[in-house]
N, C-alpha and C positions, 0 to 999 in steps of 0.2 A: 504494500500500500504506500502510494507517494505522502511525503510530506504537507502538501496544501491539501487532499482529499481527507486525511486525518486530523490536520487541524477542523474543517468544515464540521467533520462527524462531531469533532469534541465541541465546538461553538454552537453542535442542535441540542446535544444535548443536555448542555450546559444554556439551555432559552438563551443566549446569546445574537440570533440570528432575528436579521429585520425581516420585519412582515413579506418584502418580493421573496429574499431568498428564502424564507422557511415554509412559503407554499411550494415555492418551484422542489423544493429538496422533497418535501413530504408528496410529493409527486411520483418523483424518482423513488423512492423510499415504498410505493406503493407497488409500483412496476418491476423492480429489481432484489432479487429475495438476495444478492449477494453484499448487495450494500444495505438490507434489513438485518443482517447476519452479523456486518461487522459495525454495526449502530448500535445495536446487542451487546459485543464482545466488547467495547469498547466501554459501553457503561457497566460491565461486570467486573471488567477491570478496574477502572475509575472507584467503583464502591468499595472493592476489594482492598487497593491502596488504603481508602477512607477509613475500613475498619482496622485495620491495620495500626493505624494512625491513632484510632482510639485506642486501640489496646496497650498501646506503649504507654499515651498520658493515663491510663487508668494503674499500668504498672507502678508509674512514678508516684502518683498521689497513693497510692499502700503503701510505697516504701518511704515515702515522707511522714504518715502518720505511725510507720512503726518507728523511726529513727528519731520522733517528736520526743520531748523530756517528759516523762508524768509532771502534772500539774498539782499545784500546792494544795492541799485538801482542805476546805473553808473550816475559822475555825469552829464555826456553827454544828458538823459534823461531826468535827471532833469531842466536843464537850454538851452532846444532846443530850446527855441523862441528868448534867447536873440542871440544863434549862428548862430540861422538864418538871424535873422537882422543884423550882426555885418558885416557877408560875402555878404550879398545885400549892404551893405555901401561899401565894402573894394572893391569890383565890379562896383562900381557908379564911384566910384574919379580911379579907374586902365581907362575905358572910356572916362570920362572928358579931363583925363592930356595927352592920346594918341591922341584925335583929337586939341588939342591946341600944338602940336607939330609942328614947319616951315617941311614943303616938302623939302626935301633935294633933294639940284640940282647935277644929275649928266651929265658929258662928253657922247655923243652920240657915241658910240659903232663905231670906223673904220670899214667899208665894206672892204674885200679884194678881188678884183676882181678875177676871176674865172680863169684868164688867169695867176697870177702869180701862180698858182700850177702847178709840172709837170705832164704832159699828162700819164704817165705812171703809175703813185701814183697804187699800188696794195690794195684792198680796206682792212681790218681787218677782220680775222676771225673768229668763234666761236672757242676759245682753247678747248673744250671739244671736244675730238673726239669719232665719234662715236662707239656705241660696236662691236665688230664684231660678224660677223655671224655663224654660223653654216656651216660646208661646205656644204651639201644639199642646204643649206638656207630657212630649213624647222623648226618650233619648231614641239617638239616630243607630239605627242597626249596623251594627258594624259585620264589614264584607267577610264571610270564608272567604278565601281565595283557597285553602287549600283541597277543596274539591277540585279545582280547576288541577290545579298540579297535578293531583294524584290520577285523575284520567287522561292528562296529557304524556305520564309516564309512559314507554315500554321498556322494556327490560333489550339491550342492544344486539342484533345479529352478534353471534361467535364467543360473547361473555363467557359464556360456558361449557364452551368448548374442551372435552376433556382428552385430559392424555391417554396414554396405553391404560390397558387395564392392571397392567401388572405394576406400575408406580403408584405407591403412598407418601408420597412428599407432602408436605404443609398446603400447600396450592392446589394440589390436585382432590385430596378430601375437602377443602373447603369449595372448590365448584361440585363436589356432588352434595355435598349442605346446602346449597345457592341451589341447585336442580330441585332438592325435595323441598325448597322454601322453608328449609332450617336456619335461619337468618341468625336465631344467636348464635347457633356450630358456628355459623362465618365469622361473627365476631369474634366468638372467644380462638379460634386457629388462628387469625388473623390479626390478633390485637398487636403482636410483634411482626413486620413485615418481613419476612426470607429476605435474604440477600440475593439472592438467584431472582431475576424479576421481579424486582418492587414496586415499578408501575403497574405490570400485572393483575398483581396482589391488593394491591391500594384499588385500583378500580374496582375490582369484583368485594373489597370492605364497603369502598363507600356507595354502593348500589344494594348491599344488608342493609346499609345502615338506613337506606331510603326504606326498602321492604319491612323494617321494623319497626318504622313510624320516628326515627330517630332522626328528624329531619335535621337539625342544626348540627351533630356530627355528621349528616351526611354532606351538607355542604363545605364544610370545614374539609374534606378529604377532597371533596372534587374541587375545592381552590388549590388544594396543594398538588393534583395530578392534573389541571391545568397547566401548571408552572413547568412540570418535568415535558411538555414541549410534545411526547408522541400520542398523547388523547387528546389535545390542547381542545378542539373546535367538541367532541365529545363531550368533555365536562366541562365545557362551559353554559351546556342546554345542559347537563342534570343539576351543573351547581344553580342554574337558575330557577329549575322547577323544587331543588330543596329549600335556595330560602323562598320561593313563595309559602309554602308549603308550613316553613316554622312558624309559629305565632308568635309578634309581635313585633318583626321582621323589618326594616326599611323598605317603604312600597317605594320609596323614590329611588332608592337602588337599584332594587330589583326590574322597576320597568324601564328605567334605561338601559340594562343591559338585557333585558326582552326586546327595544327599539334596535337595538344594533346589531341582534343576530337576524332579526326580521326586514332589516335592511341591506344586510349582507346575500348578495344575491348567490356567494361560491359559499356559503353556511350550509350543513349538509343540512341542519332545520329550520332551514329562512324559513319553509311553509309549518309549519308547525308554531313558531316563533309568533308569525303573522295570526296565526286562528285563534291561537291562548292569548293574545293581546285582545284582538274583538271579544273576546267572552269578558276577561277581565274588565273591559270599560264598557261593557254592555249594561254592568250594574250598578254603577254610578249614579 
């Protein structure tokens, strides 16, 4: 592989790449299974190094905390039996000296008969007044939107696409959980991403996390496999149907970035984009 073809692979995917070049690549990318192979190998490498990298700073910080000096022991710790006893004493004689106190006599309280008030006395009332109403006197219903999401869902061609039969890896049981719409199995397999395909991995969590009603993780997953550059145009229409979907959600967000895939005419759901936009302002 030449030097400039390699740097290009690393700048996809590393999102590095402007909007001409990362459709024209994602092109190529779609057409050519030899440079879908080494777009793969490259980022398995890349993460490889990564964990690599962790494991040495996790080495260092154990060997720092074992080489640290024990720390001086409070001396609170040290002398807890005598502070205990001191405050049972100092609690003994505060008891003693309150009940050897005389009862203090007081003058019994004048009754005022009921009769010297005037009859007319207006009783006090809550100064807080209340809020006022709506002139209807109706409050204004506020939209689901999340019906709309939820039937603008499908679940994507090939998601779950499974491997050989004879592979049990992490990835492979969790698309047959995602098959039998076992959506926690997914989660719980899934909650650490494999090293091996973790765009993969990450898209078929955050499409449980849709199926399980779990709408605000599931968005939060499809902004983040946005970013890694090979779903990008894919989770960008589910991360927009999860935050519709979460309650209480920025509508100002979300339908801007409903107008921009609905005006993008190379969006694989411009027409989708478009149809959930008319329902959604249908109810206004």
């Amino acid at each position: 592989m030449n030097e400039k073809l390699y740097t290009l692979i690393e700048d996809y995917n590393l999102g590095r790449l402007a909007p001409p070049q990362l459709e024209a690549f994602e092109a190529a990318l779609a057409s050519d299974a030899a440079l879908a192979a080494a777009v793969r190998a490259q980022r398995v490498e890349w993460e490889a190094q990564e964990m690599l990298a962790e494991n040495v700073l996790r080495a260092q910080i154990r060997q720092a905390f074992v080489e640290q000096p024990p720390q001086t022991q409070h001396w609170f710790l040290k002398n807890w039996k005598w502070t205990v006893l001191t405050l049972l004493f100092l609690g003994l004689a505060g008891v003693l000296f309150f009940q050897k106190r005389p009862a203090t006599t007081e003058a019994p309280t004048e009754i005022i008969p009921s009769s010297t008030f005037p009859m007319d006395t207006v009783p006090a009332r809550d100064s807080i007044a209340p809020k006022p109403e709506k002139p209807d006197g109706q409050k204004s219903p506020t939209l689901d939107t999340r019906k709309y999401a939820v039937a603008a869902y499908r679940v994507p061609d090939g998601l779950t696409t499974m491997r050989g039969a004879e592979t049990e890896d992490t990835l492979a049981l969790a698309n047959k959980a995602f098959s039998d719409k076992n959506y926690r199995r997914v989660l719980q397999l899934l909650a650490t991403l494999p090293a091996d395909e973790p765009q993969e991995a990450l898209a078929l969590r955050a499409h449980a996390q849709f199926g399980a009603g779990r709408y605000a993780d599931a968005a939060r997953d499809f902004a983040d496999l946005e970013k890694g550059g090979i779903y990008r145009r894919e989770a960008q229409w589910f991360g927009v149907l999860a935050q519709i979907a979460t309650p209480g959600s920025d509508k100002k967000l979300w339908m801007k970035r409903l107008d921009e895939i609905s005006q993008d005419a190379r969006h694989p759901f411009q027409k989708e984009a478009g149809a959930l936009k008319k329902e959604v302002r249908s109810e206004r």
